[in-house]
Every structure is written in C-alpha cells, then in structure tokens.
N, C-alpha and C positions, 0 to 999 in steps of 0.2 A: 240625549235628553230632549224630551218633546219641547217643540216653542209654546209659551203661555199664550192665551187669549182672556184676556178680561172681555166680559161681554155684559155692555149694559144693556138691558131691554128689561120693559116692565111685562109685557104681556109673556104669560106663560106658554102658549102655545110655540110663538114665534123664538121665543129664548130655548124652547124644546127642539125646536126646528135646525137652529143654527148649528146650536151643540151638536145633535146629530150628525149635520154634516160634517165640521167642522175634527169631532172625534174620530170620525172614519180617515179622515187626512192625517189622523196620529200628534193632532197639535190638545194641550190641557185646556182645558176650557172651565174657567172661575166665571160664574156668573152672578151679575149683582143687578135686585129691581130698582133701589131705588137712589138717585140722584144724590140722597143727601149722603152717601155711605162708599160712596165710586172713591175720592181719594184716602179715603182713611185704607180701603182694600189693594188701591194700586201701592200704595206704601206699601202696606204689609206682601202682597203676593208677588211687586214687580212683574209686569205683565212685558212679553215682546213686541205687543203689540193692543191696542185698545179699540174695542167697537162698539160705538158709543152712538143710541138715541139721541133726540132730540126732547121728545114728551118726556118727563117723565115726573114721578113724585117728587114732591120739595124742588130738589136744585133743575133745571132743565139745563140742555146739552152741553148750549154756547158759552155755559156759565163755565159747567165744569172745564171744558176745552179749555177757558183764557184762561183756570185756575191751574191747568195743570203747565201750561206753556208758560205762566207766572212764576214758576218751580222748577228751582236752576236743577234739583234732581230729578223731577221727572218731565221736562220738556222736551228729550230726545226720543220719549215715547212715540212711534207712530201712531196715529188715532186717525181711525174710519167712522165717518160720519156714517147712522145708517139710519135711514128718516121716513116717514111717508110724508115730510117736506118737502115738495118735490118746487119751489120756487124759485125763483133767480138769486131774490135777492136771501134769500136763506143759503143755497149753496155758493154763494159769494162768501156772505159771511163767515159760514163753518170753512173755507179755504185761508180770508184773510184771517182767522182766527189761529191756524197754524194745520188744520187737518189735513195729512195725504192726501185724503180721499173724499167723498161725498157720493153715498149710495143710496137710491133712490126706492126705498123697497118694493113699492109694487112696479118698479120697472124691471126690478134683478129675482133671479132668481139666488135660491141658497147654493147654487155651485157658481156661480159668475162671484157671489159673494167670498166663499173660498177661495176661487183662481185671484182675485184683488188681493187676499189677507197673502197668498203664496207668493205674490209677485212682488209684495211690498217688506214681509220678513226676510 
C-alpha cells in the first residue's frame, strides 16, 4: 500500500508540481490549499507523512504545526516544513515547533524534496 502524503500548499502550480513528483515515487498524495482545513483532513485521511507551507489561507504553518504536535493522535506525524521562508529565525522555529524538516523552496528542487519525504518515511 502506497505511503500518504498530505500536501499543504496553496499555489496551484507548485502543489501540481510536488504531486507530480512525488506520484512518480508511487507515494498518494492528498492535497489541501487552505490552512484552516489541514487538521480536519489529517484526521480524516491520516497522512504518513505531512508537508506543510508556511503562507497560507486563514491558519499559517507554525500554527497548524504546534496544533497538530498539541494532539496526542497526531503528533507522531512527520511534518516537512516547506516555505520560501528561508530565515533563521523561521527555520528555528518550524524545528522547535516539532518539524523533521525545514525546506527551503527556492533552495530545493522537487526531487531533493522527495529524496527528504523517502528518507524520513
């Protein structure tokens, strides 16, 4: 059975993009744009893994992150920070917040982004 990916991103293109890759790796990819909608979906779909914006509609990233690390069911969630935040003190916080990961989009490309989501499920 394929691994889940919940993918938050609001821009379409870049959420077109991921998927792409990410389905060529044979992994399900559930994609959600907006912020306020990410835990209602991780509930229902249980993701193996989460890659999660920072921008987004309504809720932004770090929100959702402490909310989901707040939630004794799904804290064990892996979550990929994946941002064009590319700051210090932003990927500190997406780290102390609980995230594996912290990806810097215009530093990564969409396969460095998959070899991260493979190495971490």
């Amino acid at each position: 059975m394929p691994k889940k990916i919940l993918l938050v991103e609001d821009e379409k293109i870049l959420s077109e993009m991921y998927q792409t890759k990410l389905e060529r790796e044979k992994f399900e990819v559930v994609n959600v744009e907006d912020g306020g909608e990410v835990l209602e979906k991780v509930k229902k779909e249980k993701p193996d893994l989460i890659l999660l914006d920072v921008i987004l509609p309504k809720t932004n990233g770090f929100d959702i992150l402490a909310e989901l690390k707040a939630n004794s069911k799904l804290k064990n969630i892996p979550v990929i920070m994946l941002t064009n935040l590319g700051q210090e003190e932003d990927i500190k916080k997406g780290k102390e917040l609980g995230a594996k990961d912290y990806i810097v989009k215009a530093n990564s490309t969409p396969a460095q982004v998959v070899e991260k989501v493979k190495k971490i499920i």
